[in-house]
N, C-alpha and C positions, 0 to 999 in steps of 0.2 A: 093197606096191609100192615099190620102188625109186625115189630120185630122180631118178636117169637116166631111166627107164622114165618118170615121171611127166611129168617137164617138157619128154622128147621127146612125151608127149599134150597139152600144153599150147600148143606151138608148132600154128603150120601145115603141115598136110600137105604143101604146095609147100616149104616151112622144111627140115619134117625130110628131104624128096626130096633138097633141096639140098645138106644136108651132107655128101652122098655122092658130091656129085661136086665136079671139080676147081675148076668157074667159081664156086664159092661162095667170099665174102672170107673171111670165118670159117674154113670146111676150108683155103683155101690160110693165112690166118693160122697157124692151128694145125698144119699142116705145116712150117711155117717154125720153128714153135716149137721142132719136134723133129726135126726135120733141118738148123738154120744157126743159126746167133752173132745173139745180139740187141745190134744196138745203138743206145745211149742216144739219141744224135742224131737214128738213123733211127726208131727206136721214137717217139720227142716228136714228129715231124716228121708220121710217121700216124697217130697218137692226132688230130692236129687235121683229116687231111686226109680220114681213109675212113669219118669219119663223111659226107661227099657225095658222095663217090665211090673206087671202088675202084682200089688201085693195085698191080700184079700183083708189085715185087718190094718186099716191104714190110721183110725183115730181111736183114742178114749173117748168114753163117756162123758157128754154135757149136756147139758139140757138145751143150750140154744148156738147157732153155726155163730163161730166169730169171724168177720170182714177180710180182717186182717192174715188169717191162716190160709180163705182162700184166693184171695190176691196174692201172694205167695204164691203158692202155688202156678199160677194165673203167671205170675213172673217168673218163676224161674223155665215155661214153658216158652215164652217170648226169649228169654236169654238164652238159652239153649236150639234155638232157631227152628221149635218144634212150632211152627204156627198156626199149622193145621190143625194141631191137636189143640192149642189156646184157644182159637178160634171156635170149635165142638167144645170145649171146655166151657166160653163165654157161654154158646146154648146151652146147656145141660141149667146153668145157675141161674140164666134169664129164666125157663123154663119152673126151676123150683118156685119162683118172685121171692131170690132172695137177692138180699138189700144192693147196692152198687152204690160204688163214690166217685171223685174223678178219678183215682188211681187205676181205678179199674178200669174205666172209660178211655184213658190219656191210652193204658197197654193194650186193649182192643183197636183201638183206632190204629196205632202204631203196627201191631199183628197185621189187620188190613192193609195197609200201603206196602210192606212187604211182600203181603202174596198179589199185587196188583189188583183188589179186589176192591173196587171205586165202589160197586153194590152197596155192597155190605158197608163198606165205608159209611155211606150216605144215610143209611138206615143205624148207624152206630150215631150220625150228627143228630137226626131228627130224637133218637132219643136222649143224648144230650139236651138239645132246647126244650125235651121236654121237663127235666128233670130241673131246667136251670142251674146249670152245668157248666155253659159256655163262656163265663167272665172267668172259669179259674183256668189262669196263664197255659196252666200246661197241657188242662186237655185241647185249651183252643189254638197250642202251639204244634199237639200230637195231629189234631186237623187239618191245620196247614200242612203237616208234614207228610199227611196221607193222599191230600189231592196234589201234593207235588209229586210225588212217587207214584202215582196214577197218570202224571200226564197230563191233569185237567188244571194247567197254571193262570185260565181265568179266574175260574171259582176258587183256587188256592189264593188269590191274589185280592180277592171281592172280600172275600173271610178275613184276611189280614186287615184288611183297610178298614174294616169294622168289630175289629178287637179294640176292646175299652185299655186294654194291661197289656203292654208291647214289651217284652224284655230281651235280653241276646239273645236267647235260645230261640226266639221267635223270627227277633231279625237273621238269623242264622241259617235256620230251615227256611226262608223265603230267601236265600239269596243263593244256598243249595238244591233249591229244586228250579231255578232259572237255572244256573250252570249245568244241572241234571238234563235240563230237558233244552242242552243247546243254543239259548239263552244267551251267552257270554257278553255282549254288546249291555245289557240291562243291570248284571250284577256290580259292574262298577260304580254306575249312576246310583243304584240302592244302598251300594257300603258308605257311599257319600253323604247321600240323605240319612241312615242312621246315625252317624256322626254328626252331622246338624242338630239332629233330635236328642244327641248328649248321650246315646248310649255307645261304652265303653264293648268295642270287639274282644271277644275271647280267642282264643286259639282256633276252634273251630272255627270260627269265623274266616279266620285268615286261610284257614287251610282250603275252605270253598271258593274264596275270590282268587288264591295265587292258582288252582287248578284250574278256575274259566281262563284268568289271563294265560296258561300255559297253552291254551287250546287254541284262543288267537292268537297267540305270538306274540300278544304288545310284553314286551317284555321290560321297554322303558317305564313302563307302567307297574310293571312287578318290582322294577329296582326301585319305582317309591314307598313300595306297598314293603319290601322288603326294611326299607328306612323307619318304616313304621313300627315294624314287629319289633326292631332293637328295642324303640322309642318305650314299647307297653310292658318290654321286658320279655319275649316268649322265644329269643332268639336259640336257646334252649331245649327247646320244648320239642321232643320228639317228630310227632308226626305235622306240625309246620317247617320242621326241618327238611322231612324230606319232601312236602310241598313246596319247597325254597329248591331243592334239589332238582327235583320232577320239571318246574317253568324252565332251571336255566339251562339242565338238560334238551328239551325239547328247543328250548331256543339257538341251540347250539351253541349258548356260550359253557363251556367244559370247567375253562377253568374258575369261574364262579363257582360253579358245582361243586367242584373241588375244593373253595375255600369255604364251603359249607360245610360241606363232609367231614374234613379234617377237625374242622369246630366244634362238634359233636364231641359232646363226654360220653356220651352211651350209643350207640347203635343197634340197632334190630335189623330182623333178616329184612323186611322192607326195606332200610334206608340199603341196606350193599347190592338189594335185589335193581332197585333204583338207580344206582348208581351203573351198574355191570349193562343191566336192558341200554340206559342212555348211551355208553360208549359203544354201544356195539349198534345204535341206529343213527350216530352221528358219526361211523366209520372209525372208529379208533379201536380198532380189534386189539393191538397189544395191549392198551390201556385197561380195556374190559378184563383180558384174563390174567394183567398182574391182578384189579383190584380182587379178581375171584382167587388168585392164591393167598391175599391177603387176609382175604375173608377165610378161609381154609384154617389161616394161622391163626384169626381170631376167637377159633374154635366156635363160629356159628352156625349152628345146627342149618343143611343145605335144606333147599323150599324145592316146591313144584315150579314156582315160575324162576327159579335161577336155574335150574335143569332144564327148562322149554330154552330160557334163554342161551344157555352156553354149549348144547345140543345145533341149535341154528347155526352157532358161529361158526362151530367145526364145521357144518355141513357149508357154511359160505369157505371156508380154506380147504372143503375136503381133506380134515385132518382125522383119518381112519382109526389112529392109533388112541388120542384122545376122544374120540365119540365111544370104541370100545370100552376106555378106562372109566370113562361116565355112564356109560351101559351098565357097567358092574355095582356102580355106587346107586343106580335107581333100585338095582335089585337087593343091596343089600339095608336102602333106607325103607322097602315096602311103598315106592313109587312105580311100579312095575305093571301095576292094576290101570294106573291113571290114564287115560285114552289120549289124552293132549302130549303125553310124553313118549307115549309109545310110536306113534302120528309125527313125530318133531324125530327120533329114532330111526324109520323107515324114511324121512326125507333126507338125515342124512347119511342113512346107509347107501341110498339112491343117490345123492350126490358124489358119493366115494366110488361108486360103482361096484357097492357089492348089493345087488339086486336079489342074491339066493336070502341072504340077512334080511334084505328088507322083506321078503316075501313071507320069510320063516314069524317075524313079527305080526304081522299082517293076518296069516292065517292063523294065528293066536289068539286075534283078538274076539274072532266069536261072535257073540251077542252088543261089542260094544264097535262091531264094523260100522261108521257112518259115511256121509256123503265124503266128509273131508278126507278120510281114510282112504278110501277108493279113489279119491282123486290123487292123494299121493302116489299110490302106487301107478296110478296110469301117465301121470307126469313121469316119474323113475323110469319107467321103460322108456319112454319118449326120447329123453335125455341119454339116456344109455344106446338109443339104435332100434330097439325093441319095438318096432312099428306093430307088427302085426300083434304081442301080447299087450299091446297097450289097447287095441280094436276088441281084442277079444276080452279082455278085464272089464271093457265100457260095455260089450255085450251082455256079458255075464251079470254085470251092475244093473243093468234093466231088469233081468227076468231076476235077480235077488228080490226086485221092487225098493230098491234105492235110486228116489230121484235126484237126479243129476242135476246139480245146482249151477251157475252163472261160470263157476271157475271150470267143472268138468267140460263144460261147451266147449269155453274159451281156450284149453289144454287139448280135448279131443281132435277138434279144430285143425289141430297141426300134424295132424299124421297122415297127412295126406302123399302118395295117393291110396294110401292103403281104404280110405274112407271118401264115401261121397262129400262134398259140400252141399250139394240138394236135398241130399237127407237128412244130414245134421241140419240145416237150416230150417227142414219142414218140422224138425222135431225140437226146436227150439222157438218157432210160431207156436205150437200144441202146447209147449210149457210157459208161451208168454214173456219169453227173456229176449225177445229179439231188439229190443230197446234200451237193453242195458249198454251203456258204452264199452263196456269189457267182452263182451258176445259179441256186438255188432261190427266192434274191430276185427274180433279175430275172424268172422264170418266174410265180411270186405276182403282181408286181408287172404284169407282163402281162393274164394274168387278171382282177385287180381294175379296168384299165383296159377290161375287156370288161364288168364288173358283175356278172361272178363270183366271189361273195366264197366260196360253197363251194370250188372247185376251189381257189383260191390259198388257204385254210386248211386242205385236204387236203399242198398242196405242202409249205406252213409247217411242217407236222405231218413232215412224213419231212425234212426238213434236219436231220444230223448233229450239227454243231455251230453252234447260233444262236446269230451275232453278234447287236450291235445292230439293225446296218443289216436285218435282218431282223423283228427286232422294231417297230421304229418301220412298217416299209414294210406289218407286218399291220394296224398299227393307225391305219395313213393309209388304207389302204383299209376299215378300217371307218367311218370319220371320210367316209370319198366318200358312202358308202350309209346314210351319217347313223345307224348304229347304235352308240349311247352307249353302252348295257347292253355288248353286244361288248368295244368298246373297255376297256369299265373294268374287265372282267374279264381283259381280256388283258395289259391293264397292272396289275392285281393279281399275276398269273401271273408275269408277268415280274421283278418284285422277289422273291417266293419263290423263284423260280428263283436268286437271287443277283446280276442282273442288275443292273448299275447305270445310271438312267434318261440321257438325256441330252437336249440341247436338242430335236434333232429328236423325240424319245419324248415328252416334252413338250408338243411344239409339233401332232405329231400327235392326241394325247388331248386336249386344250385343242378344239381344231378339230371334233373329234367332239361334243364338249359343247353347241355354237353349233348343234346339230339343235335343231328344235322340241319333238323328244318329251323330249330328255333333261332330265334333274331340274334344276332352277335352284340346288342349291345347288353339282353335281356338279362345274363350272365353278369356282365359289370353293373349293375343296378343292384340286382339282389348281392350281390358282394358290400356295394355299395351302404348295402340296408345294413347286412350283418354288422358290418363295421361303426355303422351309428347305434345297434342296440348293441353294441361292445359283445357278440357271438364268435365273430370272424377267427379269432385266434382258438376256439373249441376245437378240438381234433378230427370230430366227423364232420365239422364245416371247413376246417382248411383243407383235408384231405380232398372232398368235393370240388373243391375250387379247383385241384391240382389237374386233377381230371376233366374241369369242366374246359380249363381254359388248353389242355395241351389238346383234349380233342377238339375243340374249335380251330386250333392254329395258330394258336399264341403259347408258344413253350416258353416263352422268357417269360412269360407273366405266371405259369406253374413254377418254373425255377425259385421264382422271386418269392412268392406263397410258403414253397418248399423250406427255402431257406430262413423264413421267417419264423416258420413253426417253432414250436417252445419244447413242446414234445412229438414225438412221431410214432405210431405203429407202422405193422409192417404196409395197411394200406396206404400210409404214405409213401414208402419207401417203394411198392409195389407200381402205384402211378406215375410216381416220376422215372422209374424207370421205363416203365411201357411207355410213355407218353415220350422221352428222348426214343425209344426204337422207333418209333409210329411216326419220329419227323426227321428219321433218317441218321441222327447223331448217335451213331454206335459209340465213341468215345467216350460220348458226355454218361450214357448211360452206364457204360463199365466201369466210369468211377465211381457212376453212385453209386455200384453195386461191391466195388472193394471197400468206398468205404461204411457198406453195410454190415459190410465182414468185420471191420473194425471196432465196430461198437458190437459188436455182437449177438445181430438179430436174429430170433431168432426167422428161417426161412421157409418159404414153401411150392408148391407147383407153379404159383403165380408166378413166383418172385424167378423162376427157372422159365417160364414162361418169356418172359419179358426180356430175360437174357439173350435167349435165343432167337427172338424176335430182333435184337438189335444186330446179332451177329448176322441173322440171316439178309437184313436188309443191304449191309455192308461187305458181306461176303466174304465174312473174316470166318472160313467153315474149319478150320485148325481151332478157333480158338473156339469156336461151337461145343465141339468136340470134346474140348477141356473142358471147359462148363460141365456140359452133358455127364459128364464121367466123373466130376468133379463133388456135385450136390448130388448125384445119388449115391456115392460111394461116402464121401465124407459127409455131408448130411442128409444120408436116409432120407431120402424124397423120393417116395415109387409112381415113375412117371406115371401121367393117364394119357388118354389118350388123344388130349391137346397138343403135350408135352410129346409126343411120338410124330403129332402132323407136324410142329415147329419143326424138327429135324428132319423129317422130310422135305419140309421146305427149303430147311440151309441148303441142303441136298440139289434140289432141283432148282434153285435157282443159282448154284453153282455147277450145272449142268453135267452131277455126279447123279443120273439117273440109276444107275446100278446099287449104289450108294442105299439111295434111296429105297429102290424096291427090296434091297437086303435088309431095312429097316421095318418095313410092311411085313417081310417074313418069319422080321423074329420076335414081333410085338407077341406080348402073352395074352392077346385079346383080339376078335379079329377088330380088322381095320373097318371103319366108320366113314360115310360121307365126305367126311369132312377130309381126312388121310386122303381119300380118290382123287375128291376135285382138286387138292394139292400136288399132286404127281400128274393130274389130267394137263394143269395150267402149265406145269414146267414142261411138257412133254409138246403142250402149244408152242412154248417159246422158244424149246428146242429144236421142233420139227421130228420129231419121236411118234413116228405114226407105228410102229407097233407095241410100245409101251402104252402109247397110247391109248390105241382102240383098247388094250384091255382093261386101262384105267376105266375108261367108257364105260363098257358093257357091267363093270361090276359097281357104278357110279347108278346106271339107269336100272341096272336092277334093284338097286338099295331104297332108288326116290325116282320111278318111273317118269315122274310129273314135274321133275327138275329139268329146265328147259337148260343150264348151265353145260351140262353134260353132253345133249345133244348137239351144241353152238360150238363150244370147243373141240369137240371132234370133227362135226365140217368143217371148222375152221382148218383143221391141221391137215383134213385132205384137200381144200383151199390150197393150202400153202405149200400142198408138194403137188399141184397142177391136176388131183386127180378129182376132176369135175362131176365125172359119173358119182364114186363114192359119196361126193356133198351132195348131189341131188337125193341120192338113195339116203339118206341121214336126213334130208328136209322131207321129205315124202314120209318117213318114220313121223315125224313129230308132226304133220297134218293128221295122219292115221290117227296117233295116239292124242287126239287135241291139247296137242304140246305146243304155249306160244312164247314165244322170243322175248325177253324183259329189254323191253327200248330204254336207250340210252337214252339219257337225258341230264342235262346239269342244270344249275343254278346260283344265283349271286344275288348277294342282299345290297339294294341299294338306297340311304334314309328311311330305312325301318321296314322295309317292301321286298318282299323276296320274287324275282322274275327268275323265272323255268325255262328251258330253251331245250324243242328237239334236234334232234341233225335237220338241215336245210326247212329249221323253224322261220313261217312267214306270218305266226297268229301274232307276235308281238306288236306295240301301236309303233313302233320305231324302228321298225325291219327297215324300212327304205332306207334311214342310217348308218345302222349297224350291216347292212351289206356294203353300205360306200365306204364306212370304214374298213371293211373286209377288202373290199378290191385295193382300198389304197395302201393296207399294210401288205397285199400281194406284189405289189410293184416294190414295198421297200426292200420286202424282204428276197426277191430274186433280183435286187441291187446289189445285196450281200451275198450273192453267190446261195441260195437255198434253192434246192430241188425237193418235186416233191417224192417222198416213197412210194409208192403204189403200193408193193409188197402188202403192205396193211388195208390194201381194201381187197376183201377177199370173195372179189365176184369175176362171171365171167365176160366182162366187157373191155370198150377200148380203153387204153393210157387217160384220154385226154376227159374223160364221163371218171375214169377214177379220181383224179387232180379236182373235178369239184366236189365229188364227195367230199374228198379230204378236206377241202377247205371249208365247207359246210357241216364238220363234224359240231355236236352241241357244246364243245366247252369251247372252241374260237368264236362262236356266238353269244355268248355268254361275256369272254373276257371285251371284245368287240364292243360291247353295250354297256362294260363298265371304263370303257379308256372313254366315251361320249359322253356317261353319265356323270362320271365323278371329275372333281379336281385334280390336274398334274399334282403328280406326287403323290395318290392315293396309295394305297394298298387295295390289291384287289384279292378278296378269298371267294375261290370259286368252289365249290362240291359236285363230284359226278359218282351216280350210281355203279355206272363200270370201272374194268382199268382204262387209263389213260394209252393212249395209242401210240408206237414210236414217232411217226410222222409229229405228232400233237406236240409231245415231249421235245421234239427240236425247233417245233416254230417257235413254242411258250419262251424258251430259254431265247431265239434272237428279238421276241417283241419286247420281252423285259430289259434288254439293251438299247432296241430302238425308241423306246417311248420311255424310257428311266423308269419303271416302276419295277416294286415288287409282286411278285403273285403267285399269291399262297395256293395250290390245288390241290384238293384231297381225293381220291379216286378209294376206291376199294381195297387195296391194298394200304395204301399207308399217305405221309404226306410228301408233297412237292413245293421247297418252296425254291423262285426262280428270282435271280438275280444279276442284275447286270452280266447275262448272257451266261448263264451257268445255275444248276442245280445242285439243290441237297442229296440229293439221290445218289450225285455221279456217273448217272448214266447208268446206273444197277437198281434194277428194282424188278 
């Protein structure tokens, strides 16, 4: 096929119709060519004017077209960035057969690789060689330049290596369309070899290698290349200036940057545009917006991308006042049209929380609505609360027929539960994004918020390429559903894979550690790791730690963590104090929390939470009180309705049950679950069988199928003798297939965790651990100990309750750890119930008769037992 033939297929149908008749500029151009005199003046005069419009008498009379007039032309069409029109321009003259040189040749090719258009390229080369064309320098440097701006840097690469006349401009564009086309690793090796070869880099030159080295990073590499530029003289020179800028910015070194910038005798809106983007992505926000009032002062005219950029910044400080005063200045520079500014406008009216602004923008935009638009807006809602306009915008976004690209998923995602995950998941198959790592997290990360850790480890599993941010977000969702084993294998997984861990990876696996079931030593391992890849002292890793180690039952090793920290949020501040209520030490917590007060954090429901969690346990309900009335009055904290059970707990476990139910009745929300079986439990330990039952009844009607409800109420008719009412309470819960959650505890022993029920015989060392049982019964009714019966709440004789007691699951447990371990161990035992009073006085004489310590954590909080006394004090 013919050039001609080709590149009239390559045009438009309407194009090629046009050339054939009169009203086209081109046919009448090229009529003029060859029927009238070109001249100079009038030729310059429409080179500038018919690129906007056509002008019917464009040349004088000659008798034959001259080269030169319409090359010109031909050029100032390529400068002017009309390519399309160069391009149909080039047909129209091939078409007449009149004459071509390389000039023309070198600006066709060039035209090509601008509009991506390797075709036509290729058919511009074949008639090059046919013309014998290809030895002069520039058309065969304008070919290189075309197959690298196409993409095809074999055959750019084949074509170079068989250019007879290799000059800068040649090595230049080959070292430019490597760094173009990502490359970066090649372009240094090539700046090297043209130097061998004796030719001398130009500016541009440098400007393309300091940009690949900005990309990788080597930045030791750019302070040689930097050594160089002095060396050749172009230290100067504009636009390697601000490629000099551009690497040290990206590489985060600022203050190089700096001694560039300031080295500049001239500056363009480029080099401040460069400089303003860098501080503001290497977190130096003042920095950025003195240099933008500098730049103000410099009287340089403001750009599109210093507005995109200094529009973001506000919206990162949500600074309303200045996002309006730069809203004024786009409208008054005629930046108002631009869709990337308007888009960067509504993200940060949406960050300031003026959402009507960002909407009023939005529906302006009209014709120039895109995907990234509507995503902004539906993130804005997101972020603002706006759940359900945020469903309805992505609705709306479908039937517009704007598809919804990787980010809208990934943002959509989180609106749950206003939205399915099944849905969005099915409809993120259909668009083929479920593979992206940005989709497939947040899709995972959905799921695991439903409690489906299968589906979101099925998702995990088909992501293409897993980042971190995927890794860490499997292994926060094992960490929710309290699966260690999971976790630690997936963070084994994850380092074979070649993966390198980080805080958040960290901070998720730590988190998982602080389950009940996981190993006690598993926690100081991964502590252990963090501290060797220097993570441990990160904020979301030591925070973790504080939590991991107080809810295992090591508070001194939270303490220690705590005090170590360099900086703290409040969830630091948060877990050490819950983690002192959770082991009893109301004191140790109230200081932490005065001196919370003193640095001045700021506080929230947790951190009130946590308060009263240590008063409650201590039973210090005067100072409850004060608290209570203390952070909602002076810091504005509107209890919920965790913060309402805590005080009813202080309540009933200081056996201020009126208290209490006058707290239920003046909550501004009703009372929850959780409120009930609070008042249920105190009204057990107080023997309050009519507060009681109607804890009960408004307990079982709330969670029918909560076996809690129904055990603690026979219990309390147990314990006031009235036997009939507990049968009628048992007989309810067969009816309703309502079953009893069996006690049960356990103890980790050399890495091995043993489970024990009440008068469990499945262990291999039961015949042991009962000898030891009978033998610590003799010591301990040496010391004067009776047992309670009172706690075992059936109706048989004294002496059938006495082994209950003694066969309850945590003496079998501790039992199997005084045989298994060494004198002197510590023993940490875990029970899913409360611990029973009977239980609580023998624990306290075993840890004076056999000298150990033993930590036991029941449902409520912890216990730890020492030389015949507890943390508790006998209140809990």
């Amino acid at each position: 096929m013919s050039l001609s033939i080709y590149l009239r297929i390559l045009t438009k149908s309407q194009t090629k119709h046009s050339l054939k008749t009169v009203n086209n500029p081109f046919y009448r151009s090229l009529f003029h060519f060859q029927t009238h005199a070109l001249s100079a003046q009038r030729s310059e005069l429409y080179a500038k004017s018919c690129i906007l419009e056509y002008t019917p008498y464009l040349f004088d009379k000659s008798p034959q077209p001259v080269l030169a007039q319409y090359n010109g032309l031909l050029f100032e069409y390529s400068r002017n960035e009309k390519n399309k029109e160069a391009l149909n321009l080039f047909l129209g003259i091939h078409s007449f057969g009149l004459p071509v040189d390389g000039s023309t040749l070198s600006c066709v090719l060039k035209v090509c690789g601008c509009l991506f258009n390797e075709i036509a390229g290729r058919q511009v080369h074949c008639h090059c060689l046919k013309l014998g064309l290809l030895e002069d320098v520039s058309v065969g440097t304008s070919l290189l330049d075309m197959y690298m701006k196409t993409e095809n840097v074999k055959d750019g690469r084949r074509f170079f290596d068989h250019m007879e006349e290799r000059n800068v401009v040649s090595w230049t564009s080959l070292l430019g369309g490597y760094a173009q086309n990502g490359m970066n690793g090649e372009v240094m090796e090539l700046f090297l070899t043209m130097q061998m070869e004796g030719i001398k880099p130009n500016p541009y030159t440098f400007a393309a290698v300091l940009g690949s080295l900005a990309n990788e990073g080597m930045v030791d590499m750019g302070v040689q290349v930097h050594s160089l530029i002095i060396k050749f003289g172009f230290q100067t020179t504009l636009f390697v200036c601000n490629s000099l800028i551009n690497m040290y910015l990206k590489s985060g070194m600022d203050e190089d940057a700096r001694a560039v910038f300031d080295g500049m005798e001239t500056k363009s809106a480029v080099t401040w545009n460069c400089m303003i983007a860098g501080y503001v992505t290497n977190g130096l926000d003042l920095a950025a917006f003195e240099t933008f009032y500098n730049m103000r002062l410099a009287g340089v005219k403001l750009t599109q991308m210093v507005f995109a950029t200094l529009i973001k910044l506000c919206a990162n400080h949500k600074e309303l006042g200045f996002t309006r005063q730069l809203h004024c200045r786009v409208l008054k520079d005629g930046f108002s049209f631009d869709p990337k500014i308007k888009t960067a406008l509504m993200v940060a009216y949406s960050k300031c929380s003026e959402m009507d602004d960002a909407f009023k923008l939005f529906s302006m935009m009209h014709e120039a609505q895109n995907v990234i638009s509507w995503t902004a807006m539906i993130s804005g809602h997101l972020q603002n609360g706006g759940i359900e306009q945020a469903v309805e915008l992505f609705c709306l976004m479908n039937k517009e027929g704007v598809r919804p690209n990787h980010f809208t998923y990934s943002t959509i995602l989180t609106a749950q539960p206003a939205i399915s995950p099944f849905q969005i998941h099915a409809q993120v198959i259909k668009a083929n994004y479920e593979k992206w790592p940005s989709v497939g997290t947040a899709i995972l990360d959905a799921y695991i918020k439903l409690g489906n850790i299968e589906e979101a480890a099925k998702v995990f599993e088909q992501i293409d390429e897993r980042d971190i941010v995927a890794w860490s977000a499997m292994l926060a969702g094992y960490a929710q559903t309290g699966d260690s084993e999971g976790a630690s294998k997936m963070f084994m997984r994850l380092v074979k894979e070649g993966i390198k861990p980080n805080e958040f990876t960290f901070s998720s696996v730590i988190n998982a550690c602080a389950a009940p079931t996981a190993p006690l030593e598993q926690g100081k391992q991964f502590h252990a790791w963090s501290i060797k890849s220097k993570l441990s002292d990160s904020l979301c890793v030591s925070s973790a730690l504080i939590t991991m180690y107080a809810k295992r039952g090591n508070i001194d090793n939270a303490y220690q963590v705590f005090k170590r920290q360099c900086q703290r949020d409040l969830v630091s501040w948060n877990s050490m104090i819950s983690g002192y209520a959770q082991h009893g030490h109301a004191k140790k917590a109230l200081e932490v929390f005065e001196e919370m007060q003193r640095q001045n954090v700021e506080m929230d429901d947790i951190t009130l939470i946590g308060i009263l969690s240590a008063c409650s346990h201590a039973g210090l309900v005067d100072e409850g009180e004060n608290y209570f009335n203390m952070m909602v009055k002076n810091h504005h904290i509107s209890p919920t309705i965790e913060v309402y059970s805590c005080m009813v707990d202080l309540y009933g476990r200081a056996g201020m049950l009126e208290k209490a139910m006058d707290i239920i009745n003046r909550m501004p929300f009703p009372p929850g679950t959780t409120v009930w079986r609070t008042l249920l439990a105190a009204c057990r330990v107080h023997r309050n069988l009519e507060l009681g039952k109607l804890a009960a009844e408004q307990l079982i009607s709330l969670q029918p199928q909560d076996s809690a409800a129904y055990v603690l109420l026979s219990n309390i008719y147990a314990a006031a003798g009235n036997w009939h009412e507990r049968r009628a309470v048992r007989k309810m819960m067969e009816k309703r297939n309502v079953k009893k959650e069996a006690g049960y505890s356990w103890i980790e022993v050399k890495n091995k965790t043993h489970s024990f029920l009440a008068a469990d015989l499945s262990h291999p060392m039961s015949d042991h651990i009962y000898s030891k049982l009978d033998e610590l019964k003799t010591r301990l009714k040496d010391m004067g100990y009776q047992p309670d019966t009172d706690y075992v709440l059936q109706d048989i004789a004294d002496e059938d309750k006495e082994t209950i007691l003694s066969q309850h699951s945590e003496r079998l447990a501790i039992a199997f750890g005084l045989i298994a371990t060494p004198a002197g161990t510590t023993l940490q035992i875990v029970k899913n119930l409360r611990v029973c009073g009977d239980c609580h006085t023998v624990i306290k004489l075993i840890s004076l008769i056999e000298g150990r310590d033993i930590v036991v954590r029941d449902t409520n909080r912890f216990h730890h037992f020492k030389a015949g006394s507890c943390s508790c004090g006998d209140y809990w």
